[in-house]
C-alpha positions in Angstrom: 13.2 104.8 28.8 14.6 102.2 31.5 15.7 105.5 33.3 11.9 107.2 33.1 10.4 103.6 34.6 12.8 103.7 37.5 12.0 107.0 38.2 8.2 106.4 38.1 8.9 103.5 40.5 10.5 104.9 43.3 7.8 107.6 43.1 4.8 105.2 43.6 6.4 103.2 45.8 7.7 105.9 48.7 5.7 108.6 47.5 8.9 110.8 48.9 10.5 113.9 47.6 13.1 112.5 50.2 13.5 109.3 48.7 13.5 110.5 45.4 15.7 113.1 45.9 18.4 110.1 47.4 18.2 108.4 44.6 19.6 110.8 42.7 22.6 112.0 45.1 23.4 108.6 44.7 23.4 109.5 40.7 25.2 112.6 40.9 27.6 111.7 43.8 29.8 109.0 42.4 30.1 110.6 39.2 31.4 114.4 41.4 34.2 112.2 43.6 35.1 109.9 40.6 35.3 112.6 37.6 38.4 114.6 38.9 40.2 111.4 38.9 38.2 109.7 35.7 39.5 112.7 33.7 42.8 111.9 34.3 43.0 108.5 33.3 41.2 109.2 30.3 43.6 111.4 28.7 46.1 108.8 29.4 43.8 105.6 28.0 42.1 105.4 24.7 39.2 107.2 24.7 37.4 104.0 22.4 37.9 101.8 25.2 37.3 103.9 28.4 33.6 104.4 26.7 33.2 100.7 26.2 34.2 99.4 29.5 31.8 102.3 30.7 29.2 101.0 28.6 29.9 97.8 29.5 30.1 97.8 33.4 26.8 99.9 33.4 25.2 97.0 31.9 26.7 94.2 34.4 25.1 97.0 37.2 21.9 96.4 35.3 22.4 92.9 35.5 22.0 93.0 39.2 18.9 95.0 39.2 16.9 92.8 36.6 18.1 90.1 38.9 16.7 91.9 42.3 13.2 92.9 40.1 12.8 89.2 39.0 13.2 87.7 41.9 11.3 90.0 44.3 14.0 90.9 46.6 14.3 95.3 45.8 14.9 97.1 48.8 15.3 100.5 48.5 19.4 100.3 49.6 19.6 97.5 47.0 18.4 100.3 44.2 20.4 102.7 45.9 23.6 100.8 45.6 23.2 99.9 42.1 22.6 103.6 40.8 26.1 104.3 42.6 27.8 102.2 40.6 26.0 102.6 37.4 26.8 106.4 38.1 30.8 105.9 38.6 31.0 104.2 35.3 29.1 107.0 33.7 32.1 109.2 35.4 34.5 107.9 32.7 32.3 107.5 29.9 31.7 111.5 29.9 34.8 113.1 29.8 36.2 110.4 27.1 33.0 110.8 25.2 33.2 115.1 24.9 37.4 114.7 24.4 36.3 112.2 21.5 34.2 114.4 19.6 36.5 117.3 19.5 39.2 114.3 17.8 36.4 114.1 15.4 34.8 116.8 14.5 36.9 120.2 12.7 36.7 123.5 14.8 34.4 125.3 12.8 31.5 122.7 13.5 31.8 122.1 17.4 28.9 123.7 18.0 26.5 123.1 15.3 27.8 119.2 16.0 27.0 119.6 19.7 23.5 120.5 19.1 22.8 118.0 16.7 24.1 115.6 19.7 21.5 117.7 21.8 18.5 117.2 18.5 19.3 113.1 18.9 19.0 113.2 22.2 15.9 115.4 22.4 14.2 112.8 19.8 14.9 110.1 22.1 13.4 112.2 24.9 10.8 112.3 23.0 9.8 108.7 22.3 10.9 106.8 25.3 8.5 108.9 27.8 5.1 107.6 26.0 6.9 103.9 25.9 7.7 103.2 29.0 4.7 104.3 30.4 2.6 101.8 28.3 5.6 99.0 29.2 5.3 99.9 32.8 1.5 99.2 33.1 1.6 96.0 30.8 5.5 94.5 31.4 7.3 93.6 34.9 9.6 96.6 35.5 12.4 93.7 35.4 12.0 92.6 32.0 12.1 96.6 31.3 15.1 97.0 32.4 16.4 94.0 30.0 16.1 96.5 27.4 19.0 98.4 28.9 21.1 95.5 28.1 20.5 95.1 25.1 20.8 99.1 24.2 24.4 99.1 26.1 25.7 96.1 24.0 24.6 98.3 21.0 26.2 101.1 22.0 29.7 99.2 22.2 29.3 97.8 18.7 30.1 101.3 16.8 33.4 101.9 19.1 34.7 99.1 18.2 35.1 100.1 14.4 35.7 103.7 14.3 39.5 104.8 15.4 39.5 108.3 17.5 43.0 109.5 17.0 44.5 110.7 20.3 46.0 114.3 21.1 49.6 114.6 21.6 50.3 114.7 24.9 54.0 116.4 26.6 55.7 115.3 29.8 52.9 112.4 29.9 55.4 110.4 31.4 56.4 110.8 35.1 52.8 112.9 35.7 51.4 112.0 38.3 47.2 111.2 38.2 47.0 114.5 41.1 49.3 116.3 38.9 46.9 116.2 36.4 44.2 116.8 38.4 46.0 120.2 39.4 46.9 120.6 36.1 43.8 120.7 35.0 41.9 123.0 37.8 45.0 125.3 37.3 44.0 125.4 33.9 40.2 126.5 34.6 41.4 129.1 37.7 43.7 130.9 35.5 41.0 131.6 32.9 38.9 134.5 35.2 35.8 133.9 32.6 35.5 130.8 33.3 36.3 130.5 36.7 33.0 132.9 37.5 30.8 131.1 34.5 31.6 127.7 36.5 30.9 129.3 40.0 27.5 130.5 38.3 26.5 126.6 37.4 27.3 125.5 40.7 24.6 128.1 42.1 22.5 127.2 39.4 22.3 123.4 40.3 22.3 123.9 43.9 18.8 124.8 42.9 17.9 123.2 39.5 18.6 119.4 40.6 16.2 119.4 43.0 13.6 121.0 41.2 14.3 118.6 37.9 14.7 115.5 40.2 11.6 115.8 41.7 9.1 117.0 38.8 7.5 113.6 39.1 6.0 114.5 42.2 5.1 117.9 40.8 2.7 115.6 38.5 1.6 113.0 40.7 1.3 115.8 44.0 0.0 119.0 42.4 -1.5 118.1 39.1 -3.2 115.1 39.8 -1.8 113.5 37.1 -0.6 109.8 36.1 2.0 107.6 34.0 1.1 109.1 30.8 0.9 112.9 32.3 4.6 112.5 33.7 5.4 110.9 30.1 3.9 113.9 28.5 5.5 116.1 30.5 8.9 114.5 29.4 8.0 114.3 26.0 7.5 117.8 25.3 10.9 118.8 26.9 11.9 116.6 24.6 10.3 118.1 22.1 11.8 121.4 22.8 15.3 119.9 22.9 14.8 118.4 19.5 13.6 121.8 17.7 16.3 123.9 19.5 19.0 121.8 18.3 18.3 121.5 15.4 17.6 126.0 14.5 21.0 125.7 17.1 22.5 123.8 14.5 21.7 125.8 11.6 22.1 129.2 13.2 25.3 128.6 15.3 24.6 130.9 17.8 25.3 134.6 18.4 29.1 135.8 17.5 30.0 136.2 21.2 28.6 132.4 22.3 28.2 133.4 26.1 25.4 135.6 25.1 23.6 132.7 23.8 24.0 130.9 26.6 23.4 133.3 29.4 20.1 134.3 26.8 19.2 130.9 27.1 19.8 130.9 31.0 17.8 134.2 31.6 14.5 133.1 29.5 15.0 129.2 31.1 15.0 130.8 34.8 11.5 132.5 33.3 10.1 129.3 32.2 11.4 127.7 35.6 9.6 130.3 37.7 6.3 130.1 35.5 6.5 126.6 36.1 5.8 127.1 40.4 3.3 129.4 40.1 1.2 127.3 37.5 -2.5 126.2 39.4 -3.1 122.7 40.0 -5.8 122.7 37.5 -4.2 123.9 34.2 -1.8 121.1 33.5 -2.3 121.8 29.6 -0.2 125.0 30.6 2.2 123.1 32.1 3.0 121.4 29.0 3.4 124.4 26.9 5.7 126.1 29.7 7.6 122.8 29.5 8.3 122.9 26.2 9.2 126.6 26.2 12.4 125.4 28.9 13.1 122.1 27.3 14.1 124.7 23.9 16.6 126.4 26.2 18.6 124.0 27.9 20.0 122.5 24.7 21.5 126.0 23.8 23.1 127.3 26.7 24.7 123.7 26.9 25.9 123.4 23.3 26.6 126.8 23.0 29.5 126.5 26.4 30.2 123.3 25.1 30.8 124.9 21.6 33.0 127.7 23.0 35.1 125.3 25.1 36.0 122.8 22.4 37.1 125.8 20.3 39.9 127.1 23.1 40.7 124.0 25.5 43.5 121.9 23.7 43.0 118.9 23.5 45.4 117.1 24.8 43.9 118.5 27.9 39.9 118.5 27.3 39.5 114.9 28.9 40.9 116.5 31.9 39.5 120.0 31.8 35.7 119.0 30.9 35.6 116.5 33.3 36.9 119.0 35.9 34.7 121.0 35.1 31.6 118.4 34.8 32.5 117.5 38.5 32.7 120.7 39.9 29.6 122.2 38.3 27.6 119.7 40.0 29.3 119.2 43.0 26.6 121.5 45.0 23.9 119.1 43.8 23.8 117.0 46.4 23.7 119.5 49.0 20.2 120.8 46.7 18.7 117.4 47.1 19.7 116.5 50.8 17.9 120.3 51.2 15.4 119.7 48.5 14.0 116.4 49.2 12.6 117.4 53.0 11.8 120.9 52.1 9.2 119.7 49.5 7.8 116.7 51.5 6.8 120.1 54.0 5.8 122.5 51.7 5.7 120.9 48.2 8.1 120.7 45.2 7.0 124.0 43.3 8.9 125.8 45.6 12.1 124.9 44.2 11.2 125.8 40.8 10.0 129.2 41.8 13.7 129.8 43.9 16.0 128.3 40.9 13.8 129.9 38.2 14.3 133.8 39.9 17.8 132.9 40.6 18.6 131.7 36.8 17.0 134.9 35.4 18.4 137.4 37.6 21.8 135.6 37.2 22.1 135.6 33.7 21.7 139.3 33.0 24.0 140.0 35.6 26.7 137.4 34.6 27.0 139.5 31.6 27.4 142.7 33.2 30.5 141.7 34.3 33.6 141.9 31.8 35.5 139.0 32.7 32.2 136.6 31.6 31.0 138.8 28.6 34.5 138.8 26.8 35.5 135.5 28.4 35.9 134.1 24.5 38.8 137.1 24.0 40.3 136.5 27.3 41.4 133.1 26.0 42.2 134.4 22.4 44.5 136.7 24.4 46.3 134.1 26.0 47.0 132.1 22.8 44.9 129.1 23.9 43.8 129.3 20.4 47.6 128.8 18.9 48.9 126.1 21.2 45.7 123.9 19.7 47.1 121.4 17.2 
């Protein structure tokens, strides 16, 4: 909700695909320098109080802007600065948070877990959009943001009661934070799957962040439309996330998981490219097109999430899925320093037409190649399944 009102104000305020797509390099950036090194530490630390520390220097960050809102001194650097460092803690809250769950939760479930995660998250999606657009024309954006506070403070209360038991680690002593770091990229390299599933993301959100970053001005710019349009629009991708975790959930997926999720990335780039080409005055199409994509998301991430839990050990996962996390998104800055001017010159539906051909085309491809489509038995092969404890 706090995130949603942000957004909406840097897009009335600059009215800038540029702007807006700077705010969020300085989201993703931090968190793609940081992670590498985050993941290391984080299979060394307990995991409980990485996440609370996380949780608990994001809300001293908002601190600082409730403090800037209230007294009437924002600039945009000032905003800028404070999503940097919001976004590094974030950096170590991730990696402990997926290593954590797979502590938690027996082998058989990863998946079905993961998209229940993906079904509380979606119902969230769903009710903060319509909320913070009636806060933000009735409430000072700073008294808004409050609200994070308070929901951060919350979050710490549970993770100080439950106890996540921590992998057995070998040789921890002596290793070195880059040896780690090598350790872990060595891991991901060596597994040829993987190596060309994670090459495929980084394409993938070369295009995608921009296109998802700047969908506010796709509402404001092309549709016409207002607070409440942009919250519907967010509403019913949350909507979609919530019903496709939970049939996600139930069903599990296909046998061979990376033909659920390269499924799921073929029929999203669809969606994505329907999305562009959709005229200014049929918003109610939008919507439904919306709501189509937000249902596909949520399975091609639990379902690689799923998979990975079931083969990365994990006395290494803190390591490997932040690895991973950062170098999946590491080409999404370069997207939005491209994106942001592009669409000031020639609008933002651009973007979704190019990452919407590009995801379709790429995920019927992906699984023409061997290494991707029988990625799961490569690992099987190499007894990443035994050494799991």
């Amino acid at each position: 909700m706090v995130q949603l009102t942000i957004i909406w104000w840097i897009t009335l305020t600059y009215e800038s695909a540029s702007t807006l797509a700077l705010a969020d390099i300085m989201g993703f950036l931090p968190q793609i320098v940081l992670t590498p090194i985050a993941e290391a530490y984080v299979d060394r630390w307990d995991r409980c109080k990485v996440m609370i520390a996380s949780d608990g220097f994001v809300a001293a960050t908002t601190v600082v802007l409730v403090l800037l809102f209230l007294k009437d001194v924002v600039e945009s650097w000032r905003i800028l600065a404070v999503l940097a460092f919001g976004s590094a803690s974030r950096s170590f809250h991730w990696p402990a948070a997926q290593a954590a769950t797979t502590m938690l939760v027996p082998e058989r479930q990863l998946t079905g877990v993961q998209e229940l995660n993906q079904s509380i998250f979606g119902l969230s999606s769903i009710t903060s959009p319509p909320v913070a657009s009636v806060l933000y024309a009735f409430v000072e954006i700073g008294w808004i943001l409050c609200m994070d506070i308070a929901t951060a403070l919350m979050a710490m209360i549970p993770l100080l009661i439950v106890t996540i038991p921590s992998p057995t680690r070998k040789a921890v002593k002596g290793m070195s934070i880059y040896g780690d770091m090598r350790e872990a990229f060595q891991y991901i390299m060596g597994w040829m799957g993987l190596s060309l599933v994670l090459v495929l993301f980084m394409l993938a959100n070369l295009l995608l962040v921009p296109a998802f970053s700047l969908q506010p001005l796709l509402v404001v710019d092309h549709f016409g439309g207002d607070a409440i349009d942009f919250a519907s629009v967010e509403a019913l991708a949350g909507i979609g996330t919530l019903v496709s975790g939970i049939i996600l959930g139930i069903w599990g997926g296909t046998k061979r998981k990376i033909i659920t999720v390269m499924g799921a990335m073929t029929l999203a780039g669809v969606g994505m490219t329907v999305i562009g080409l959709i005229p200014s005055d049929v918003f109610l199409m939008l919507l439904g097109v919306v709501f189509f994509v937000g249902t596909m998301f949520p399975v091609l991430n639990g379902a690689i999430n799923g998979m990975l839990r079931s083969f990365i050990p994990p006395g290494m996962q803190g390591r490997v899925f932040a690895m991973l996390g950062s170098l999946a998104m590491a080409m999404s800055p370069v997207g939005l320093a491209i994106g942001g001017p592009l669409a000031d010159a020639y609008g933002v539906q651009i973007w979704f037409i190019i990452s919407g051909v590009f995801m379709g085309v790429a995920g019927i491809v992906a699984l023409l190649v061997a290494a991707v489509l029988h990625i799961e038995d490569e690992m099987a092969r190499n007894g990443a399944v035994d050494i799991k404890p």
